[in-house]
C-alpha positions as CSV (number, residue, x, y, z in Angstrom):
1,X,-142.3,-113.0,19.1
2,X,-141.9,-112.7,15.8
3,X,-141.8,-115.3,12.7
4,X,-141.2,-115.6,9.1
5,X,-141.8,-117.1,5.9
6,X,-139.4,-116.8,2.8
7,X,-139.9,-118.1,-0.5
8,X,-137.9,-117.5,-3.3
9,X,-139.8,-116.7,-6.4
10,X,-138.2,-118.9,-8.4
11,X,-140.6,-121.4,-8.6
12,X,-144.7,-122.0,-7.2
13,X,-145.2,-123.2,-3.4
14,X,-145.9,-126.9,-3.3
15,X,-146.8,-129.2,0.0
16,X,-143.4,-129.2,1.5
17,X,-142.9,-125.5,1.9
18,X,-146.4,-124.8,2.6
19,X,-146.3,-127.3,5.4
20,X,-143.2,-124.8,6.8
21,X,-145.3,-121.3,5.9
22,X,-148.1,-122.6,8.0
23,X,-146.0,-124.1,10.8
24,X,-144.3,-120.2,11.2
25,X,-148.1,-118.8,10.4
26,X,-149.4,-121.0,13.0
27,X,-147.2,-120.6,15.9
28,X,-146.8,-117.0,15.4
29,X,-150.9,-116.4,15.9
30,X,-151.2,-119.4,18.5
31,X,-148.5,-117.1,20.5
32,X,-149.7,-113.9,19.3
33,X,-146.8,-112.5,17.4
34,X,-146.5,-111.0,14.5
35,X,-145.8,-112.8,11.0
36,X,-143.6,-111.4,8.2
37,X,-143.9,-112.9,4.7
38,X,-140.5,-112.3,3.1
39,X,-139.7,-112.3,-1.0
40,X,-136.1,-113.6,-1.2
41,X,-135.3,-112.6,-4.6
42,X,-131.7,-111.8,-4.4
43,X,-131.4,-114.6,-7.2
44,X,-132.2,-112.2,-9.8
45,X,-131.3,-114.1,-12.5
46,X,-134.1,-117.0,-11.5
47,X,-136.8,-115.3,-10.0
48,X,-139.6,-114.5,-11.9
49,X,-141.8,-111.6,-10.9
50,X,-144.7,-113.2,-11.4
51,X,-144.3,-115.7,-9.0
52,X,-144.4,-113.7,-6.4
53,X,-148.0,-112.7,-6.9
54,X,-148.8,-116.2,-7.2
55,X,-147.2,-117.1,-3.6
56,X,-149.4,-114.5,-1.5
57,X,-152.4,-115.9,-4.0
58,X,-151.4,-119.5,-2.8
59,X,-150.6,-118.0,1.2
60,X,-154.2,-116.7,1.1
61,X,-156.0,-119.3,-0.3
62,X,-154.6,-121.5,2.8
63,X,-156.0,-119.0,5.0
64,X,-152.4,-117.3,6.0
65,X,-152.0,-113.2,6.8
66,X,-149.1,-111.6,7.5
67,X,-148.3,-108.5,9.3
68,X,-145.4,-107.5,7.1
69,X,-143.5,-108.3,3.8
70,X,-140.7,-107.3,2.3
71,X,-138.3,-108.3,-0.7
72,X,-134.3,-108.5,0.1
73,X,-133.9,-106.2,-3.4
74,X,-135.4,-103.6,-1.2
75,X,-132.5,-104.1,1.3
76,X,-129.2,-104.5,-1.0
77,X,-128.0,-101.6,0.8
78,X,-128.2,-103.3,4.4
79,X,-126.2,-106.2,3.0
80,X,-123.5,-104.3,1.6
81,X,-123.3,-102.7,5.0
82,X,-123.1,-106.0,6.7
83,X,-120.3,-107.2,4.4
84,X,-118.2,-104.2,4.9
85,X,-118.6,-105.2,8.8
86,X,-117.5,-108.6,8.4
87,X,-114.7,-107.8,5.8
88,X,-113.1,-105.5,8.7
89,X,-113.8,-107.8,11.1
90,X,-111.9,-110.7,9.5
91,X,-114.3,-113.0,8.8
92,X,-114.9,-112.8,5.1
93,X,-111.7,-113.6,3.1
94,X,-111.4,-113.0,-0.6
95,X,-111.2,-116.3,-2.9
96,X,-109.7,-116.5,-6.4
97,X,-110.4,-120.4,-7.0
98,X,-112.5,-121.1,-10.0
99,X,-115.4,-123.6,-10.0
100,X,-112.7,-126.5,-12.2
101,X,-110.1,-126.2,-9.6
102,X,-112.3,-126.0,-6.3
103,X,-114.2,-129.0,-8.2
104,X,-110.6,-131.3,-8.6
105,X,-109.7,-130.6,-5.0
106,X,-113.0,-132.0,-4.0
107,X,-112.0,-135.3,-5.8
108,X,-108.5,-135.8,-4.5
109,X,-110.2,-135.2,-1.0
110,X,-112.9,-137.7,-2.0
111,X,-110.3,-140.3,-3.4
112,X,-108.2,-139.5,-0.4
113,X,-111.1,-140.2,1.7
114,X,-111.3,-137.3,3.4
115,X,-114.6,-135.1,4.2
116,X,-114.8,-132.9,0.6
117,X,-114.2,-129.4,2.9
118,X,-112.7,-126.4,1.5
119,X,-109.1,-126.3,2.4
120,X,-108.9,-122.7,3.3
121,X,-106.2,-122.2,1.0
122,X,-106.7,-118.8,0.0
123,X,-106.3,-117.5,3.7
124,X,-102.7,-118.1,3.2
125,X,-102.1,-116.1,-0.2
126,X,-99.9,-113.1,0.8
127,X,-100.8,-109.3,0.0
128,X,-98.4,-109.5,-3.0
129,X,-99.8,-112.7,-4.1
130,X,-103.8,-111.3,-3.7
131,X,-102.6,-108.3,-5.8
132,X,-100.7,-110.8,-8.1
133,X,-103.9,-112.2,-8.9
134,X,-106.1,-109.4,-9.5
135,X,-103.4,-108.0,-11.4
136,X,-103.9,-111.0,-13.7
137,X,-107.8,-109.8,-14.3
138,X,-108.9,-112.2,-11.3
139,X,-112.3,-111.0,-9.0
140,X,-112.4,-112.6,-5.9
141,X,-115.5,-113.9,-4.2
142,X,-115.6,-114.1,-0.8
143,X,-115.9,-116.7,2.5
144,X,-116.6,-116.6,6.0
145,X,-114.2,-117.9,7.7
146,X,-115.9,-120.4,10.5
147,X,-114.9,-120.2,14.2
148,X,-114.3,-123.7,14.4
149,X,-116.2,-124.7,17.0
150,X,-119.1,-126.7,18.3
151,X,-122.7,-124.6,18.0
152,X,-125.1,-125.6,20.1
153,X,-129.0,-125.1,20.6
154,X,-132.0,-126.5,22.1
155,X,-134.3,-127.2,19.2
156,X,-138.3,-127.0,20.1
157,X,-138.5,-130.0,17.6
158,X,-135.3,-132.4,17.5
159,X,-134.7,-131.4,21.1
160,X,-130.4,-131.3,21.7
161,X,-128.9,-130.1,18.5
162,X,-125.0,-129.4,17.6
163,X,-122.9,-128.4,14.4
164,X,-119.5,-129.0,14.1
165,X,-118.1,-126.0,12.4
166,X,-114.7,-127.5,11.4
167,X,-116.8,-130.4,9.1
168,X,-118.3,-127.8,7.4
169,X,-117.0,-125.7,4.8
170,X,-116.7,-121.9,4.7
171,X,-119.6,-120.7,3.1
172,X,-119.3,-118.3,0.0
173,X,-121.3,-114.8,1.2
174,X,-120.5,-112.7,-1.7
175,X,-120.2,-113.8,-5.6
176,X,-117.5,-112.4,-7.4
177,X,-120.3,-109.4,-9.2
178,X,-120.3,-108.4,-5.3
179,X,-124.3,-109.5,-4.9
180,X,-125.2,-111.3,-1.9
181,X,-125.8,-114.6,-1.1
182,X,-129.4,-116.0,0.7
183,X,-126.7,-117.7,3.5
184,X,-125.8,-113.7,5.0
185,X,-129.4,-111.8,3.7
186,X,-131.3,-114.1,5.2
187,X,-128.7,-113.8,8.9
188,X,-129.1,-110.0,8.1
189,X,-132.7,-110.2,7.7
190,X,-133.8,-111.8,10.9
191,X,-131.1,-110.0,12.5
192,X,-132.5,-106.7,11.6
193,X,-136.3,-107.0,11.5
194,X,-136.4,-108.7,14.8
195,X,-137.0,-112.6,14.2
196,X,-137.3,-114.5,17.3
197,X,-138.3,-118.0,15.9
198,X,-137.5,-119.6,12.7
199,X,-139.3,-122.7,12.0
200,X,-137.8,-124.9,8.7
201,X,-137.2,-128.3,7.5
202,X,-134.2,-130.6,9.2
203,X,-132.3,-130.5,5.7
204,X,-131.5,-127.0,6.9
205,X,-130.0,-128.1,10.8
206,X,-126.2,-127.8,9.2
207,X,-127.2,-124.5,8.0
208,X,-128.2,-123.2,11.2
209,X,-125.0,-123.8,12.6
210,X,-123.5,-121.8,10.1
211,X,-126.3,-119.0,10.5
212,X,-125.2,-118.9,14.0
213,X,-122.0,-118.4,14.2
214,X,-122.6,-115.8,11.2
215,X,-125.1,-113.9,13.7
216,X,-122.9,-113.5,16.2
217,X,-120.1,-112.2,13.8
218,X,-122.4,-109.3,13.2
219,X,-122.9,-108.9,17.3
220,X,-126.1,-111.5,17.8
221,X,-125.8,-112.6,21.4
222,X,-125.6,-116.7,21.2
223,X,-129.6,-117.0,22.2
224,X,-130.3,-114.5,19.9
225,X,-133.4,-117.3,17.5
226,X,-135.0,-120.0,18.7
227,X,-135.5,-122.7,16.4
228,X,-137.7,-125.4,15.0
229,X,-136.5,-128.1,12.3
230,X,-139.1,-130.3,11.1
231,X,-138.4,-133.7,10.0
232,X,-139.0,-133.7,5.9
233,X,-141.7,-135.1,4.5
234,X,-142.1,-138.2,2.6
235,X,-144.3,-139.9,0.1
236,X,-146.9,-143.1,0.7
237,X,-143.9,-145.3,-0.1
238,X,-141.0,-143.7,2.0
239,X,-139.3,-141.9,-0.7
240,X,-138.3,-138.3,-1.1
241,X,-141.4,-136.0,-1.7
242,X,-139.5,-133.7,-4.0
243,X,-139.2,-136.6,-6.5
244,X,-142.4,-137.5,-6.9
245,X,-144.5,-134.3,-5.8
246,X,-142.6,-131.7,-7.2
247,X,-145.5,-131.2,-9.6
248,X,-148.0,-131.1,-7.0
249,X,-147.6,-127.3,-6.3
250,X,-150.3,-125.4,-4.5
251,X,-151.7,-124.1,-7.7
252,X,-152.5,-127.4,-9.3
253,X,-154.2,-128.5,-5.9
254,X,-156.2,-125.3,-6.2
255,X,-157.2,-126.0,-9.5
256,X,-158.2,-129.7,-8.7
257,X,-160.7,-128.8,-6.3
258,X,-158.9,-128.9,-3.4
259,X,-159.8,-126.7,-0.9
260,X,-158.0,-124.5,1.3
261,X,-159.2,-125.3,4.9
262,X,-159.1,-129.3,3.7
263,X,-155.1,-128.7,3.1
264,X,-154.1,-127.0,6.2
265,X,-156.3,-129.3,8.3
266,X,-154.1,-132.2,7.0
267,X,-150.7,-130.4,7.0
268,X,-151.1,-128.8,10.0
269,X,-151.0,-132.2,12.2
270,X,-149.1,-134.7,9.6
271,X,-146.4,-136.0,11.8
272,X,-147.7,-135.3,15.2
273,X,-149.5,-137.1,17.6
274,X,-152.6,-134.9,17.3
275,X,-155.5,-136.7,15.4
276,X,-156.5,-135.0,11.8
277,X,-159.0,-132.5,12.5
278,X,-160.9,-130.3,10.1
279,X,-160.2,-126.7,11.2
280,X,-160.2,-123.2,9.8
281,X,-157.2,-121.3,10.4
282,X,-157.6,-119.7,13.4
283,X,-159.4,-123.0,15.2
284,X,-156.0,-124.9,14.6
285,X,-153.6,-122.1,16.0
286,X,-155.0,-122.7,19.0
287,X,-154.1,-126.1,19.4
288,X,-151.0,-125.9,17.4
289,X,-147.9,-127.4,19.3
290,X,-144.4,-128.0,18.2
291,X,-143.8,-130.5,21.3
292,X,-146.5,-133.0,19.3
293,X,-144.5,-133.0,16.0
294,X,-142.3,-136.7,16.2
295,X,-138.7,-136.5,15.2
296,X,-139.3,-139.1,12.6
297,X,-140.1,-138.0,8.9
298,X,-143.9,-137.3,8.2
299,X,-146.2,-138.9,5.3
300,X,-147.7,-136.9,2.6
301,X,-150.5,-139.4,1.3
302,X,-152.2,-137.7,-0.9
303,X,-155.6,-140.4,0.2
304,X,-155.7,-139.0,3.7
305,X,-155.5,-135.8,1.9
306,X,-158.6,-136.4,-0.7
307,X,-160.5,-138.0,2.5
308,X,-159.7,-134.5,4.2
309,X,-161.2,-132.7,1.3
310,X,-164.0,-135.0,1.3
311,X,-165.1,-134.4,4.5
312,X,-164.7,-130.5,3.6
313,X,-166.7,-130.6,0.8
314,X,-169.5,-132.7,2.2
315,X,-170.2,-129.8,4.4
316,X,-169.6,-127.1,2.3
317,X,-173.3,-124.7,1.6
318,X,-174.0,-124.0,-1.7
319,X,-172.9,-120.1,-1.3
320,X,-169.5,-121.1,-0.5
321,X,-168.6,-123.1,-4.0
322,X,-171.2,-121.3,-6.4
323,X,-168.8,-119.5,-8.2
324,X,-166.3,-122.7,-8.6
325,X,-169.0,-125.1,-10.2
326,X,-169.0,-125.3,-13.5
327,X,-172.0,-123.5,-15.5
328,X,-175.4,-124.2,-15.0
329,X,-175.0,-125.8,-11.5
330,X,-177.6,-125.5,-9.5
331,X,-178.4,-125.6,-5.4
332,X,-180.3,-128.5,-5.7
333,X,-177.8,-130.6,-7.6
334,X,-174.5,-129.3,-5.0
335,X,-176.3,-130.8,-2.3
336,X,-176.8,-134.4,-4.2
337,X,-173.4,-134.4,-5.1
338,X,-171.1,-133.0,-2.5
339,X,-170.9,-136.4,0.0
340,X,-170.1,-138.4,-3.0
341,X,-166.7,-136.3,-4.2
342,X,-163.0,-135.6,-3.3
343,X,-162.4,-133.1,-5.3
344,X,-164.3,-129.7,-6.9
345,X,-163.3,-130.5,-10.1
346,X,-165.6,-133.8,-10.4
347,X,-168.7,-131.8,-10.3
348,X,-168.1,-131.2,-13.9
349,X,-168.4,-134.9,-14.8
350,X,-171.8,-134.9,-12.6
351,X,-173.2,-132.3,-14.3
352,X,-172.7,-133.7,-17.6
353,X,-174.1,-137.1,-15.7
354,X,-177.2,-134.9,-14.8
355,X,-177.6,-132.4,-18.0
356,X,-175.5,-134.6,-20.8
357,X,-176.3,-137.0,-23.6
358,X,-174.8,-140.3,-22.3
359,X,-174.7,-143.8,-23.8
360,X,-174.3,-145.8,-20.9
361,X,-172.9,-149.7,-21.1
362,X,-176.1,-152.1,-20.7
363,X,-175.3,-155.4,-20.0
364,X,-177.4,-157.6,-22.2
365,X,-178.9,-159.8,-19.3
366,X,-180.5,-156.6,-18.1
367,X,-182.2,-155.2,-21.7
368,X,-185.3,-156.8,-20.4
369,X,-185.4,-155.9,-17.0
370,X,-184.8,-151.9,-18.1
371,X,-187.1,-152.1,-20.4
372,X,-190.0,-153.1,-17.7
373,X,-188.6,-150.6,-15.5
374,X,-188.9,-148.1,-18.2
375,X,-192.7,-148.8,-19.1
376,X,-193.2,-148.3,-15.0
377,X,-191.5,-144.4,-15.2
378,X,-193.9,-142.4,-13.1
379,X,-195.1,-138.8,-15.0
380,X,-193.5,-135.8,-13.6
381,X,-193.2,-133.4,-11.9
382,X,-190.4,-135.9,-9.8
383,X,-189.1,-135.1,-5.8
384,X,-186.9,-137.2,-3.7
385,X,-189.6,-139.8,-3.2
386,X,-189.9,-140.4,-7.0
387,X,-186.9,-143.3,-6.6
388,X,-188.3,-145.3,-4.1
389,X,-192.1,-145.5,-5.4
390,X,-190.3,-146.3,-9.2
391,X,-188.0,-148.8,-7.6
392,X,-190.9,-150.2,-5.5
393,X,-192.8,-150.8,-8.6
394,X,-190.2,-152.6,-10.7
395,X,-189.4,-154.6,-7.3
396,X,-193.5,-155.8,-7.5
397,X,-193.0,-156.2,-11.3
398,X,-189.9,-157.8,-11.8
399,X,-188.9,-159.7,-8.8
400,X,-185.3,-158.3,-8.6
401,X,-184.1,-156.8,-5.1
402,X,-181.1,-155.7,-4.3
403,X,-178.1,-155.5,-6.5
404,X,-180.0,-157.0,-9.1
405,X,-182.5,-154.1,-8.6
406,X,-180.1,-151.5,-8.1
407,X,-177.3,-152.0,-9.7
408,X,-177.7,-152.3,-13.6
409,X,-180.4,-148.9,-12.9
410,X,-177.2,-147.1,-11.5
411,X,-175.0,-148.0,-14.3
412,X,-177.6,-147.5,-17.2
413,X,-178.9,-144.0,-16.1
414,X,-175.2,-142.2,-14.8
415,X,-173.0,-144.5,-16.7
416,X,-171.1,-144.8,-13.0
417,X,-170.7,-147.8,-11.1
418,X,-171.0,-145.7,-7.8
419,X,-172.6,-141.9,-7.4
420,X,-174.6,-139.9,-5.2
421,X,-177.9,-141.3,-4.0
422,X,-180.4,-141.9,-7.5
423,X,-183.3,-140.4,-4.9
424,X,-181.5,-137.1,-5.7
425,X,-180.0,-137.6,-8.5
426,X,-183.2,-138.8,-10.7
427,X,-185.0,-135.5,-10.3
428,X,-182.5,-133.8,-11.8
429,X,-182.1,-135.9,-14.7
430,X,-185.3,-135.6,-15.3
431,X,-188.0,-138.3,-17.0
432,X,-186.7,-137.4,-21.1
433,X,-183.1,-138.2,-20.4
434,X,-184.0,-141.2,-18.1
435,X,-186.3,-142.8,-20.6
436,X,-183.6,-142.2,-23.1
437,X,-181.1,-143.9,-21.0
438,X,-183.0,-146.9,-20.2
439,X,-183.9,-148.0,-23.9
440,X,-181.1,-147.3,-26.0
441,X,-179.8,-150.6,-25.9
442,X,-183.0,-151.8,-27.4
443,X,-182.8,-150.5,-30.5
């Protein structure tokens, strides 16, 4: 068994296509294949080769390995080979339309109310009219001509699947420069370096009907792949995730303190009947099953995922984020602040909370009541019991309990309506900046 994942590096991973790599990544280690990490950068003109750097980065910050990689530049030379195969064959066709006139047939067929399907009207131009038109300083690109039929396949997602061929148009497989397009590399790819299973999104089920009959152009018998088409994935409200997440590639999760384990936890089971479940890698291949994932489009709630990360963080040892923290973080304070965030990147607001100069909002009912409880500050040196014997003293003192008690102490020594717990969050502040805190109002 064997399994892929390739991106094109034309732009950063982002949830949708990380959900896929980790699906293939998944199966392939819960079945223990092997898992090939493919660089599809036949687009040469739009890929950037710095993005493919950042793709393994992003792959191995979600905990993925593979056991091979590749980039189709590498294999231009199998393509051309499986062109010249299909050209003798009779399945690829030379075109001569340009882009205006294939684009005004398209119109009369849609005004006509026909399916917009290319006509096929260059596999009637005679030899002397092909010559004609080359003659004339005209390069052709070329099609695969389609068989025409019905492909079939038993999908390990959507169950019962078909294409019919004839409502499809013949895909272009070579430009008119000769380079390939992703449709045959990608046939020619899994063909070659032994793909078994190919696991993608539903948006790509008219595709695989295509990639079929392409396969078994170039000798694939008809059970060559097995496949897997996830339903897409949507946002909190039902619309398209492209629209709205686009934006929300893997690197900008990264470098908003999500953390790796927290995102594959929640991708790996959106859309199946599997409750969420925080897992390393390995833990979730080997309860990772296709037959769970519903037909119906998946979620992406970016809540469910912040709860995920939560629950990540909360447990997370000081060792493990050390280096992420901002400057000057300490053991003591990661461990009062790590059930009280979603996200890495708010321990830089806690910090200043804990080391900072802050002005907090007093309200002017409480002046007096902060003012008692400042005259009752206990000397230091402070631990986790300083809170409650302060607290009990300006309960005796005061008469507040409560929110009356708590509340307006919160709010004037972090400035926050809602933190980690003051019992470790006061020692760390220290007596200076609490005092400080407490009276400004006053003066």
């Amino acid at each position: 068994m064997k399994l892929r994942f390739a991106p094109s590096p034309t732009g950063l991973l982002h949830v949708g296509n990380a959900r896929l790599a980790l699906a293939n990544a998944l199966f392939a280690r819960r079945n223990k294949g092997k898992f090939q990490l493919r660089i599809d950068d036949t687009d040469t003109a739009r890929s950037r080769e710095e993005l493919v750097g950042a793709i393994q980065q992003d792959l191995e910050w979600m905990g993925i390995t593979w056991d091979e990689t590749f980039r189709q530049t590498e294999r231009l030379d199998r393509y051309a080979a499986a062109i010249e195969k299909l050209k003798a064959s009779g399945h690829l066709y030379p075109c001569f339309e340009s882009e205006q006139e294939l684009a005004a047939k398209r119109e009369t067929q849609i005004r006509q109310r026909r399916a917009p399907v290319y006509d096929r009207a260059m596999l009637r131009m005679t030899e002397q009219q092909r010559a004609q038109a080359e003659a004339n300083g005209k390069v052709p690109y070329w099609r695969f001509k389609l068989s025409g039929r019905i492909v079939r396949w038993r999908d390990l997602v959507m169950g019962d699947c078909h294409v019919k061929l004839p409502s499809v148009s013949d895909p272009v497989l070579v430009r008119t420069d000769g380079t390939v397009l992703y449709t045959l590399a990608s046939v020619v790819d899994d063909l070659e370096t032994g793909i078994s299973h190919i696991i993608r999104g539903e948006d790509h089920v008219t595709n695989t009907g295509v990639q079929i009959d392409i396969a078994e152009a170039l000798g694939a018998r008809p059970d060559h792949f097995r496949f897997a088409h996830l339903p897409l994935l949507l946002d909190e409200n039902g619309g398209k995730l492209s629209k709205r997440f686009d934006a929300c590639s893997l690197r900008t999760l990264r470098q908003d303190g999500v953390e790796g384990e927290a995102l594959i936890s929640y991708l790996a089971r959106l859309g199946s009947s599997d409750d969420p479940a925080l897992m390393p890698f390995d833990a979730l291949a080997q309860s990772y099953d296709l037959s769970h994932i519903s037909r119906s489009a998946a979620r992406f709630d970016t809540r469910q995922l912040l709860a995920m990360n939560h629950r990540h963080l909360a447990q997370l040892p000081f060792a493990a984020v050390a280096e992420k923290l901002p400057k000057g973080a300490t053991e003591a304070f990661w461990l009062a602040i790590r059930s009280n965030i979603d996200l890495l990147s708010e321990a830089k607001l806690w910090l200043s909370v804990v080391e900072g100069d802050i002005i907090p909002p007093v309200q002017e009912e409480d002046e007096a009541f902060l003012k008692d409880a400042a005259a009752l500050l206990p000397p230091e040196p402070w631990d986790e019991g300083t809170w409650k014997a302060w607290t009990a003293a300006i309960k005796d003192q005061t008469g507040r309990s409560g929110k009356a008690l708590f509340h307006p102490l919160r709010v004037a020594l972090t400035g926050e309506e809602h933190g980690p717990e003051l019992r470790d969050l006061l020692p760390l502040i220290g007596r200076k900046r609490a005092l400080g805190r407490l009276l400004p109002s006053l003066i």
